[in-house]
C-alpha positions, 0 to 999 in steps of 0.5 A, a space after each residue: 167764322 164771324 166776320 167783324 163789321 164795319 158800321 155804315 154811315 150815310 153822311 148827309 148828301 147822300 141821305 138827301 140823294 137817297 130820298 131824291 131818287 126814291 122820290 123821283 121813281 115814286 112819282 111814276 111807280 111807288 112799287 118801283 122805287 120801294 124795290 129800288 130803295 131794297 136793292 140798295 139797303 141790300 147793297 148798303 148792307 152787304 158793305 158792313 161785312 165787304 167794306 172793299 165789295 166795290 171798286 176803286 174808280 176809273 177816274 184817277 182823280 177820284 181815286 187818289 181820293 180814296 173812294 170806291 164805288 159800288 153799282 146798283 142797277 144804274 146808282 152808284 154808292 161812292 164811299 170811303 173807308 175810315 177805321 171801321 166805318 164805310 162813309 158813304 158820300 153820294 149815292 147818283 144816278 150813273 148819268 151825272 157829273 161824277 167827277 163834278 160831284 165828288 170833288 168838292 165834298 168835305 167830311 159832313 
């Protein structure tokens, strides 16, 4: 049975977030960051198939918000689901002001 596919957009924080990380690790280990930059495509992907793969966050806040969160290594993918788009707005290191990260952002 083929499921149907939901297309994955990137909106453009999270395309800068992105390169920022893949930057960041290449500066020490360039086959580091190409693994990382995988694993999370890899996960990316999978949402096209399992838009609702990731969890509705702990922060109450951010989940009136309607976003959903999945994990990689220690990078979250916040996203929303619209129609038959994932949006993905952020993609962060698990350390910083997620909160503070989120809540200002408008639909780019």
């Amino acid at each position: 049975m083929s499921r149907n596919k939901y297309s994955v957009r990137l909106l453009s924080t999270a395309e800068q977030d992105l390169q920022n990380l893949l930057f960041f690790i290449a500066a020490d280990n360039v086959p580091a960051a190409l693994a990382q930059g995988d694993r999370i495509e890899k996960k990316l992907s999978a949402l096209s198939t399992y838009p609702r793969l990731g969890k509705v966050p702990n922060d109450v806040h951010l989940a009136r918000l309607d976003y959903r969160v999945v994990v990689v290594d220690n990078y979250l993918i916040f996203y929303k689901i619209s129609g038959k788009t994932v949006l993905v707005y952020r993609i962060i290191h698990g350390s910083r002001d997620i909160p503070g990260l989120l809540t200002d952002l408008g639909n780019d």
